[in-house]
Structure formats: C-alpha cells, structure tokens
KENU-97505 format. One record per residue (C-alpha): residue number from 1; residue in three letters; x, y, z. Coordinates in steps of 0.02 Angstrom, whole numbers. Example, Ala and Ser with C-alpha at 12.3 -4.5 7.8 and 13.67 -1.06 7.14 Angstrom:
BEGIN
 logu torfi     c1     c2     c3
    1   ALA    615   -225    390
    2   SER    684    -53    357
end
This chain:
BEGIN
 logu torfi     c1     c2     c3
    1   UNK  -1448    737   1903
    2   UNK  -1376    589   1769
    3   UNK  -1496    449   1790
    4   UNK  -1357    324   1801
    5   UNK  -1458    192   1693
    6   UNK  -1466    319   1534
    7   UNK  -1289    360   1548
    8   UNK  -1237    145   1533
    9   UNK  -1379    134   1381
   10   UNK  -1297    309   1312
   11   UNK  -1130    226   1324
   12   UNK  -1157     54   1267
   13   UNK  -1252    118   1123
   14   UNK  -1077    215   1070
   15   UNK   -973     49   1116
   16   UNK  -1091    -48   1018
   17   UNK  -1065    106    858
   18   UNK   -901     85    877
   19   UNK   -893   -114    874
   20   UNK   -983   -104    718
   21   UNK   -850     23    626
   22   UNK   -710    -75    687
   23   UNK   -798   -223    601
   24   UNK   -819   -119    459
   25   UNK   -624   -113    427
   26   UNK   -543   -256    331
   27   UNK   -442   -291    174
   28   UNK   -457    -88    130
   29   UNK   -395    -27    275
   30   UNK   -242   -173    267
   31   UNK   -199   -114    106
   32   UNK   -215     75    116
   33   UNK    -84     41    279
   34   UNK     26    -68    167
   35   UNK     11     60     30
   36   UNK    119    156    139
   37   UNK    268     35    146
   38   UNK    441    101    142
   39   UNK    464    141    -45
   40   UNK    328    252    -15
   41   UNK    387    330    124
   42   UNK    546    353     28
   43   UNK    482    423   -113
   44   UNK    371    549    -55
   45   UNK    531    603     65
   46   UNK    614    632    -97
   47   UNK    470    722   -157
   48   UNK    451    822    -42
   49   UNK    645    857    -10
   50   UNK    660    890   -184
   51   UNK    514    988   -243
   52   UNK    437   1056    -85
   53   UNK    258   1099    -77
   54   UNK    249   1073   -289
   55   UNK    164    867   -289
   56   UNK     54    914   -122
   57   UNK   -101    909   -243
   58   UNK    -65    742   -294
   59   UNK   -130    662   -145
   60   UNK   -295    784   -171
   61   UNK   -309    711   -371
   62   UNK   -255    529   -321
   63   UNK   -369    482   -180
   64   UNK   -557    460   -277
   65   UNK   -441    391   -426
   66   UNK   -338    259   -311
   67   UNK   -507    236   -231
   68   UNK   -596    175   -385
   69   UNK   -474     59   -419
   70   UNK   -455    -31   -257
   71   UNK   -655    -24   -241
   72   UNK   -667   -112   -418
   73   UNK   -554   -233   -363
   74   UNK   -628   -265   -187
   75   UNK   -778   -278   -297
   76   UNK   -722   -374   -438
   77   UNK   -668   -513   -270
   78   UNK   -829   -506   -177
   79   UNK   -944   -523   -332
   80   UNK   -832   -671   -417
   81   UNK   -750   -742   -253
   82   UNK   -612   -763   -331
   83   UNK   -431   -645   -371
   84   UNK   -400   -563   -534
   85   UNK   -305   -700   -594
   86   UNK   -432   -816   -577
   87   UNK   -566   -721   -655
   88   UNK   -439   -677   -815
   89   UNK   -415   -866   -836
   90   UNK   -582   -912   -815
   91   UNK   -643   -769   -936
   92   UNK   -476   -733  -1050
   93   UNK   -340   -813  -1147
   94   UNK   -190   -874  -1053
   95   UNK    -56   -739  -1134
   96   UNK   -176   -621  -1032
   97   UNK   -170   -705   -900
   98   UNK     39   -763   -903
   99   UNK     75   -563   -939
  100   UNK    -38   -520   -784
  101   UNK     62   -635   -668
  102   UNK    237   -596   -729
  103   UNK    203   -422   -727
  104   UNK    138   -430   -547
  105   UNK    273   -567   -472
  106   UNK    434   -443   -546
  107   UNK    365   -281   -457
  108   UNK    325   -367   -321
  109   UNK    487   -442   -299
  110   UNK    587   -325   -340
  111   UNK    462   -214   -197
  112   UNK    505   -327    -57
  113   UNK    679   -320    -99
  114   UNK    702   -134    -66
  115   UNK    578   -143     69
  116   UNK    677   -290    178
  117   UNK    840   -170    148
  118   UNK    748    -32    204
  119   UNK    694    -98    348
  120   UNK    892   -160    391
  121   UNK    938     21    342
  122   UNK    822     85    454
  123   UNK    867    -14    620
  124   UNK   1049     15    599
  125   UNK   1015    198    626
  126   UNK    975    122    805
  127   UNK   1095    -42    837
  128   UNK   1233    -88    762
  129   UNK   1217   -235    685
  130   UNK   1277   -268    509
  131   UNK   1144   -232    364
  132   UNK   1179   -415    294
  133   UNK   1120   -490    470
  134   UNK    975   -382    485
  135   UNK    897   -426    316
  136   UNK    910   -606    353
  137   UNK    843   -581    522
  138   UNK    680   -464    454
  139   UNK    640   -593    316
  140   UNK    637   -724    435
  141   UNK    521   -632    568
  142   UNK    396   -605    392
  143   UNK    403   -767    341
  144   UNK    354   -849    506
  145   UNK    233   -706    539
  146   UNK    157   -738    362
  147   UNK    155   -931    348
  148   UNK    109   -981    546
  149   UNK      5   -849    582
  150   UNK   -180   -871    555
  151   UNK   -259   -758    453
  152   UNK   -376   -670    574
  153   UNK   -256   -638    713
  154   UNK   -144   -593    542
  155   UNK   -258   -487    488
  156   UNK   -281   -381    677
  157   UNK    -74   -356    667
  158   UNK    -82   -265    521
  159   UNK   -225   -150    558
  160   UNK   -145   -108    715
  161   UNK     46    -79    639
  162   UNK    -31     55    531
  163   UNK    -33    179    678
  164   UNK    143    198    640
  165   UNK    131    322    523
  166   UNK     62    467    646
  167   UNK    219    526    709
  168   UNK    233    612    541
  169   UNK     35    683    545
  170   UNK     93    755    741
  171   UNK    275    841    649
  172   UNK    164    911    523
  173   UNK     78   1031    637
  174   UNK    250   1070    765
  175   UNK    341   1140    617
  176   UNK    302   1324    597
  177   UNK    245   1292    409
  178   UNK    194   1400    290
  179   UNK     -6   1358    280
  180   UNK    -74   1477    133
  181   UNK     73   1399      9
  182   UNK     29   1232     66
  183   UNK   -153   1251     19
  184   UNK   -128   1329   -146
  185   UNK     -8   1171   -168
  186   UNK   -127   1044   -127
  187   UNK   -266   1139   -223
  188   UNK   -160   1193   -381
  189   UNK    -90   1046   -498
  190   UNK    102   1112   -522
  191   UNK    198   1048   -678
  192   UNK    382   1057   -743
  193   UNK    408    971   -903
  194   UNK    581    878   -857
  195   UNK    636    708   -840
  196   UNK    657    732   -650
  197   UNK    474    789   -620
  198   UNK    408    646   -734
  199   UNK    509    510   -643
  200   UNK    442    587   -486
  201   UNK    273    593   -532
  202   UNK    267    395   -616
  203   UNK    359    338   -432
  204   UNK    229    420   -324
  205   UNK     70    362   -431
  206   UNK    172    185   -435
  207   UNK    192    197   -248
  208   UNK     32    257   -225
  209   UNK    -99    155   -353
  210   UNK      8     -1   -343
  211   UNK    -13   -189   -436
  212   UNK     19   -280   -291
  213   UNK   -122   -193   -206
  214   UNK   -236   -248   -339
  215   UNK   -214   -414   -321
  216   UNK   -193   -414   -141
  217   UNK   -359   -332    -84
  218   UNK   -464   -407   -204
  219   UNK   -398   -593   -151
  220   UNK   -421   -534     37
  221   UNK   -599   -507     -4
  222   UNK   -632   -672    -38
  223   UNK   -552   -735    110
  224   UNK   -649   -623    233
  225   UNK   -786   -682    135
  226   UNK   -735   -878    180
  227   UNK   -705   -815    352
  228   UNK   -863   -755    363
  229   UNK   -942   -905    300
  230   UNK  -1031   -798    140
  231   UNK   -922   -909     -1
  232   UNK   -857  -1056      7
  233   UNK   -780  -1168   -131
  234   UNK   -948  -1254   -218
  235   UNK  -1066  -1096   -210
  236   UNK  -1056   -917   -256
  237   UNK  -1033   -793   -139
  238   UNK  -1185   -724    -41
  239   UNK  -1175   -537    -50
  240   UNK  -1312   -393    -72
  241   UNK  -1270   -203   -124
  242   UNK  -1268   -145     66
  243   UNK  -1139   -297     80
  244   UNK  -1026   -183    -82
  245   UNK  -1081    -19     25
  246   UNK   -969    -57    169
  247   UNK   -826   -120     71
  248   UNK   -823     39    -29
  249   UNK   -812    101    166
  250   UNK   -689     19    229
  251   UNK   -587     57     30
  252   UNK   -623    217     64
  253   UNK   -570    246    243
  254   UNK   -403    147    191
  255   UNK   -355    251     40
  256   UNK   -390    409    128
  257   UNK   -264    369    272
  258   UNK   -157    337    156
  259   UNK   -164    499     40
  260   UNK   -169    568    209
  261   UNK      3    508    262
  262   UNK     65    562    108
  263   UNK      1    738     96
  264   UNK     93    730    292
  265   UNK    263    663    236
  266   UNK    291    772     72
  267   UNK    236    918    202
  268   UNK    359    873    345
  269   UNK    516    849    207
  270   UNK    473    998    110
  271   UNK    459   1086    290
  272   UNK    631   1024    348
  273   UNK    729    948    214
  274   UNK    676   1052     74
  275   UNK    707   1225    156
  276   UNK    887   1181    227
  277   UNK    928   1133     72
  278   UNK    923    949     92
  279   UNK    866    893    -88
  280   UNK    910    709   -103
  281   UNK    876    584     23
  282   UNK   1032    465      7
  283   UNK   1040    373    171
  284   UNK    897    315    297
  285   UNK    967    452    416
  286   UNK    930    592    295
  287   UNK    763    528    305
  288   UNK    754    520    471
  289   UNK    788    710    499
  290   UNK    626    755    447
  291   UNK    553    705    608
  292   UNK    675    796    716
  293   UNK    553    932    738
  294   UNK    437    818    817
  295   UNK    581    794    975
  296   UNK    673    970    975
  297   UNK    646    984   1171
  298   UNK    698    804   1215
  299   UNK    899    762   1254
  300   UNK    967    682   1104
  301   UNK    822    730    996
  302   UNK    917    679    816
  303   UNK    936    500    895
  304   UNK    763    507    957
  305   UNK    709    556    780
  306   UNK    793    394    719
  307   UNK    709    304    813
  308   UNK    550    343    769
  309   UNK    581    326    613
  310   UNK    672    169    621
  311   UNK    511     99    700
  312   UNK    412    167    584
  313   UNK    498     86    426
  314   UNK    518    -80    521
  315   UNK    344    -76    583
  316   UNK    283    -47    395
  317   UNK    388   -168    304
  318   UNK    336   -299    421
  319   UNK    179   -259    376
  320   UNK    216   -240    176
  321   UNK    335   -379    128
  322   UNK    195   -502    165
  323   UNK     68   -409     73
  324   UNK    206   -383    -65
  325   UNK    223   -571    -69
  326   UNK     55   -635    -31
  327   UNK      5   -543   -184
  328   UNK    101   -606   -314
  329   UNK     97   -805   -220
  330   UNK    -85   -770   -255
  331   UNK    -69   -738   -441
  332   UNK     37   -878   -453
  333   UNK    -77  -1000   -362
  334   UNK   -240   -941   -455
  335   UNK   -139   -952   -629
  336   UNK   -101  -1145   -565
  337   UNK   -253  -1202   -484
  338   UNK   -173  -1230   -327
  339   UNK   -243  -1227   -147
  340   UNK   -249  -1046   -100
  341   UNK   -264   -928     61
  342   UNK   -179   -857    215
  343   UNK   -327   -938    293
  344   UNK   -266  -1107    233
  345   UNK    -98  -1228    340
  346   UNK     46  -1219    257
  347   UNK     12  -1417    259
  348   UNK   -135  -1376    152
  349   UNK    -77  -1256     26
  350   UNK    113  -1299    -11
  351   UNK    120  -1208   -180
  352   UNK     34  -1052   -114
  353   UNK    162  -1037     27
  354   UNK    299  -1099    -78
  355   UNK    277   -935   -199
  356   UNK    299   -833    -23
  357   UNK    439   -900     22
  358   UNK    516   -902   -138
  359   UNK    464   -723   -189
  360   UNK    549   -669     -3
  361   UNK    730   -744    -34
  362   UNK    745   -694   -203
  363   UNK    690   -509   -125
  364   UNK    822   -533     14
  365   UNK    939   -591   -102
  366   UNK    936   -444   -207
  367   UNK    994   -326    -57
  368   UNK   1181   -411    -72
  369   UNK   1207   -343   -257
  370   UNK   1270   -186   -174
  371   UNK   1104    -74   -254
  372   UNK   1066     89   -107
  373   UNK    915     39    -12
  374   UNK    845    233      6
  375   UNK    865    238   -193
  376   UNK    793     73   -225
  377   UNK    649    110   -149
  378   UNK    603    263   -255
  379   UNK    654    165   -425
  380   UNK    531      7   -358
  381   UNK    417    146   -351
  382   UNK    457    215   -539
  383   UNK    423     26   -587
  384   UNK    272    -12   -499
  385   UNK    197    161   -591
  386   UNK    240     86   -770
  387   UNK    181    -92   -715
  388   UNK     28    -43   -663
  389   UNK    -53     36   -822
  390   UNK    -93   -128   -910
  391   UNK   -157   -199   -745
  392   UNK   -268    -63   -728
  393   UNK   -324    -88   -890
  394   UNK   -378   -265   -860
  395   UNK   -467   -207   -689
  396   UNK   -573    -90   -824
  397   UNK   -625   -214   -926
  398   UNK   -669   -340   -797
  399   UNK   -754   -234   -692
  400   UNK   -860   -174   -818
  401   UNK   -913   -328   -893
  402   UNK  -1102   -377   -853
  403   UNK  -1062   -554   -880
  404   UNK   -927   -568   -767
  405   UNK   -998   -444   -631
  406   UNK  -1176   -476   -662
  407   UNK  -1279   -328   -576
  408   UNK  -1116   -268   -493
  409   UNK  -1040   -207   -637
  410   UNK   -951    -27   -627
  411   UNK  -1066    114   -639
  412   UNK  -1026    280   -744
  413   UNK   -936    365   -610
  414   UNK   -831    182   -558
  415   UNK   -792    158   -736
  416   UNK   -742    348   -785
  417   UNK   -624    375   -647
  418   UNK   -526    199   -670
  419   UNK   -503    242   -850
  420   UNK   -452    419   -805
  421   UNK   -324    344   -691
  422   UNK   -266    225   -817
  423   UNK   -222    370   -961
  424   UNK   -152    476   -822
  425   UNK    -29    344   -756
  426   UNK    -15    302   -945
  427   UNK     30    482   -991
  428   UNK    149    507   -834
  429   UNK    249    352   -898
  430   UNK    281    390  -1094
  431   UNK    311    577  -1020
  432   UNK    451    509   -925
  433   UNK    548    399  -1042
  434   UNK    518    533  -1208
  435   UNK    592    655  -1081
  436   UNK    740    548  -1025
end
C-alpha cells in the first residue's frame, strides 16, 4: 500500500522542482516569446508559403547562434548592471554610442508600426471594426499596459501570453505531412542564389536574432537584478557563475521555444499554403488558413481558424510592441542619463516613459500611410536583419573585453559563435542587395 506521508513528501518535492524552474524563467524566456511577434510570424508564413520545407534548417543553424547572442547580452547586463548603451558610453566614444541608438530606435519603430497594424489586421478577420479604430484602440491598451503596470505583474503577462503560439505546434502534427522531407530540410542547409531567397533569408535572421532584443534582455537583466535586491544604483551587482548558469537557462529555454515555433510555422504553411499553391501571403486571412487544419471537424472551421489566429497575433503584439518600445526608450534613456526602468512610476522616470510613448504614436502613425500590414511585417523583418550586424558587432567586442566583463568575459565557444553569427548575417545582407 502508498504510505500516504511519502506520497505528500514525493509530491511536494516535485512542486517545490517545479517552483524553482518557474523561478528560473525571466528576461530569456520574455524575449524568446517576443521574438515571435507578428513580423515573425509573417515572415516565416511567407517562408514557408513560398519555399516550403527549403529554410526548415534555419531554425536548426540559428538557435546556438541566436543563443550566444542573447546569453552575451544577458551577460554583458548582469555583469555591468547596466544596458548596452550604457556600457558603450561609459567605455566608447559617443559616435558609437549615437549610431547604436539611432540604429536601434528606427527598427524598432518602424517594428511596432507593422506589428500594431498587424494586430488591427488580425482582429478584423473577427469584428468588424475599421482598421484605423483598431490601431488606436491596441496602442492604447500597450501603452497603459506598459506605463501603469508594475514590472513584476508585467513581467508574469508576458510569460503567460507566450502560450499563444501552440496552436501552430498542435497543426503541425494533424496535417498528414511529409516527415522524411522535413528532416532532410531541417538537417540539410538548402540554397538558391536569387534576390528572393536572399531577402528571405536576411528577414528571417532579422526576425529571428533581432536589435531590439539585444537591448531589451540585457536591460531586463538588470532590473530583475534590482528586483531581486542583487544591484542597486551605488554598488555593483552581486552575482557568482552559478548566478550566469541559470541565465544562460532561462536564454536558452527562451530561444529554443522560439526556433521551435518557427521550425512549426514554416512547417504548417509549407504543409497548407505551399502545396495548394498559395505562395504569397498578402492579407491576414491568407495567413490564417494555415491553421485550418487544426479545426477541419468543427462547423465553420475557416472562421474558427481566424480566430485563432487573430488571437494569436493580438496576443503577441501586445506582448511585442512594449518590448519593441521599451527597448529603444532604454537606449535613449541610458544615452541621456535619465531615470530608467519598467520598475520605476512614470512620476519617476518621465523621459524613459516619454521615449515609449513617443516611439508608439509615431509606430501607430505610420499604419495611416496606406503601406500593407502582412508585407510590412516581412520588410521590418528584412531591416531588422541589416540593422543588426553592427550591433552584433558591438555585443562582440564588449563581451569580450576583460576590462569591461572582468572574469565574465566570453569564453572561446561564446565568442566564436557571436562572430560566426555576425559574418553570416553580414554575408546574407551584401548577398541580398548585390543580387537585387
């Protein structure tokens, strides 16, 4: 018989294992979820609707190089406590420093605009509301989540909204898909030497290995490490190399999700769009029929299919836009010296907030110049992947630099596979524009 008392230690010992994962997940996990905002849902939908099963190995290749980078920047927050921007001033000139945070503030702007009409696009599929009054009404639900919401109950919405993305891990395995092909894909890099593949290839490393995520995860950092009481403004941070061990955890965990949703999505398009000869994804609703599969046997499955989508995108650019501009607000504020932190009143940190808000209308405002929001979103991607190379470079170089990162500085294996993703990204870029 179960001795009763075993069976509560047994389970408390699992609820207490559990806790401590949970725990585990922070700022990685955030950003590998916001990684996989709506421009990259769009453009790995293209991807996949347009070359099938050919970029599945990308998200094989890109996860320990997207990986590196993220970890170096987690690290590169922890070690300092402070963002990238902060540590270029403090260490490098201030044309560095100026090119860092224009480069960063344009993508990212120009990333929350496609993403707010996105979202718009996407709920129309299910009310019918004009796009104009949508976009208004989404940027006003971010702001007020962003700017009034504290930063740990903040910080619990976001790791929560990134269960979204399942509905397309569940398709994957309903569609009768062609298995062997899709492992030889994922396994075997496939190239075409043509402007299409190139553009195509710089959006979904740009979607993928992103600048605002840079800045984004390795500012979080430092405010976990304020909410945790292990930094605070007039002492260095308190950390210890088991401290770095579970953020490269958490890093980890939160870029393989997200390779993971993307190996699903370029699956379930190539599966459904692809092979009915659906090859551009113009309108949210093309998107949307990739998940059809998923509702076959339900009444009204194509509306259903909308719907999950539509929650989906909405669920994921609520959770992006204020990543999108939290990030570049952060490069601002570090650049200026002003009060900093989601963790801070808006009271307290009137500049820092002010860059939000600012960086979110100019977004929403772009949406009325008549650009497609599905096609946006893939171009925002194209721009983020040429953007990031000289970001990445700087992560290098500061990550690598004993004076800056003391005893934490990248080791071999850090350092070779963030300058292997830099002349990759590099490489896919120049490809693309000597090919246009």
């Amino acid at each position: 018989m179960w001795n009763t008392e075993n069976v509560e230690k047994e389970a408390n010992k699992i609820r207490h294992k559990f806790s401590r994962f949970l725990r585990i997940l922070g700022p990685g996990l955030v950003t590998g979820a916001a990684d996989d905002d709506p421009s990259g849902i769009a453009t790995y939908s293209q991807t996949g609707a347009q070359f099938g099963y050919g970029l599945l190995w990308t998200s094989l290749f890109m996860l320990p190089f997207q990986t590196a980078v993220q970890e170096a920047c987690a690290r590169i927050g922890v070690v300092t406590g402070k963002g990238i921007v902060a540590v270029c001033k403090q260490f490098y000139s201030k044309k560095i420093v100026l090119s860092a945070v224009i480069l960063v503030v344009i993508a990212n702007t120009v990333n929350i605009g496609a993403d707010i009409g996105a979202v718009a696009a996407a709920a129309q599929l299910i009310v019918p509301i004009p796009f104009v009054i949508l976009t208004i009404l989404f940027t006003i639900i971010v702001l007020l989540l962003e700017i009034f919401s504290s930063y740990r109950v903040y910080a619990r919405i976001l790791k929560w909204l990134s269960l979204a993305l399942v509905s397309y891990l569940i398709t994957v395995f309903i569609i009768n898909e062609p298995w062997i092909e899709i492992l030889k894909s994922t396994l075997i890099p496939h190239f075409e030497f043509s402007f299409g593949f190139f553009f195509m290839i710089t959006g979904v490393l740009g979607t993928t290995i992103s600048p605002y995520m840079f800045f984004w995860q390795a500012s979080e950092e430092v405010e976990e490490e304020k909410a945790k009481h292990l930094s605070t403004i007039s002492s260095p941070p308190r950390i210890s190399w088991n401290f770095i061990r579970l953020i490269r955890i958490d890093t980890l965990i939160g870029m393989t999700a997200s390779e993971i949703t993307m190996w699903a999505i370029i699956v379930t398009t190539a599966g459904t769009l692809y092979v009915s000869g659906i090859t551009n994804i113009n309108t949210a609703a093309d998107a949307a029929k990739a998940l059809e599969p998923l509702v076959q046997t339900f009444p009204n499955s194509g509306f259903l299919a909308k719907c999950i989508f539509s929650f989906g995108i909405i669920g994921l650019g609520l959770l992006a836009v204020p990543v999108l501009a939290g990030s570049a607000s952060y490069a601002v504020a570090e650049a200026v010296n002003w009060n900093e932190g989601l963790n801070l009143k808006l009271k307290r940190a009137h500049g820092f907030y002010g860059v939000i808000i600012i960086a979110t209308l100019i977004g929403l405002a772009i949406n009325f110049v008549g650009i497609d929001p599905m096609k946006a979103l893939v171009v925002t991607a194209v721009i983020n992947g040429v953007v990031a190379v000289p970001l990445i470079f700087l992560i290098a170089k500061i990550a690598s630099n004993e004076k800056i990162m003391g005893e934490y500085k990248s080791g071999k294996i850090s350092k070779t596979l963030v300058w292997l993703t830099f002349f990759a990204m590099a490489a896919a870029a120049v490809s693309m524009f000597l090919l246009l």
